[in-house]
N, C-alpha and C positions, 0 to 999 in steps of 0.2 A: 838787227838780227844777230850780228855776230854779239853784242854785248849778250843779248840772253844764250847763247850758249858757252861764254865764258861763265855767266854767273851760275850755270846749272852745273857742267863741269866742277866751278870750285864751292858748289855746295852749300851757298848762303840761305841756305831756307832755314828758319827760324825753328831752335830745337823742339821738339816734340815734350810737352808737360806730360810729365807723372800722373799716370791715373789714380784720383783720390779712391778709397774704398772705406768701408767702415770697420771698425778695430773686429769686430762679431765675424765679417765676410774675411777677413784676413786669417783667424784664428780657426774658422770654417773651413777654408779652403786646407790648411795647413792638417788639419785633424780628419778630415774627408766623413768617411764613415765609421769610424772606430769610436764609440761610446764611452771608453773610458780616458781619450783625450790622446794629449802629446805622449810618445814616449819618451823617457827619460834624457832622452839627448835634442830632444827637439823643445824651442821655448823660442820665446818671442819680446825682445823688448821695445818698451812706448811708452813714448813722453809722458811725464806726469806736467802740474802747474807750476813745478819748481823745477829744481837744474837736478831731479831724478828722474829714475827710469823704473818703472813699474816691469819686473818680469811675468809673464803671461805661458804658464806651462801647463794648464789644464782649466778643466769648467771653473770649477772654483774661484781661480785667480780671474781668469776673465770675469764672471759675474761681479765679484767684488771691484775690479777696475770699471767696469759697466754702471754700476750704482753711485761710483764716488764720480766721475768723470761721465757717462753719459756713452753712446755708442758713438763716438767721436768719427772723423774724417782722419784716416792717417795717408801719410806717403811712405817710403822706403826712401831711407838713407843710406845708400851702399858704403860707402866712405868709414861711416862708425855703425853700420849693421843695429838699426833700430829706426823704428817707426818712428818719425816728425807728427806730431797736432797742432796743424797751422791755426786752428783756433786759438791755440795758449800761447801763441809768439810773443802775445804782449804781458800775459801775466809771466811768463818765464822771464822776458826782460824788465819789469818791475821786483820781480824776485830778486835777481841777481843784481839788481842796482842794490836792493836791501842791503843785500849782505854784503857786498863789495864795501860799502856805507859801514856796515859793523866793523868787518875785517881792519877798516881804517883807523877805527877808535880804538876797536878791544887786540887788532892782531888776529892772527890765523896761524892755524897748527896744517 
């Protein structure tokens, strides 16, 4: 008995995951009821399948990130302030093996 009240005391419960949402429901919520989208200082960035970042500042960009990518599952990444697509984890690290791979032959600026 005494061990489960140390272990609840120093708080060993296993952290709480990220709720996934879809890149549409993110950019939804963000925009609410306003029809003609983000204003000017509000925008949203999210993984693309390389080491970029698609910025998402109105219908337009979303629909276009939406056809190339799909309505994806994103997370928040507070640390660097953009949406993670744990689907592309592997093509992102395929990616950057590439070029790492280049940068070795050709150099990098």
């Amino acid at each position: 008995m005494a061990y489960n009240a140390i272990k609840n005391a120093m708080n060993f419960a296993k952290p709480k995951r990220k709720k996934m949402k879809l890149v549409s429901e993110v950019f939804n919520e963000m925009v609410g009821d306003d029809p003609t989208g983000f204003n000017v200082l509000e925008f949203i960035r999210v993984e693309t399948t390389t080491d970029a970042y698609q910025i998402l500042g109105d219908g337009w960009s979303l629909t276009n990130y939406i056809q190339q990518y799909g309505d994806v599952e994103v997370e928040y990444d507070s640390q660097y302030k953009v949406y993670r697509v744990p689907a592309f984890k592997a093509k992102i690290e395929k990616f950057t093996a590439a070029k790492a791979a280049n940068c070795k032959i050709w150099g990098c600026e």
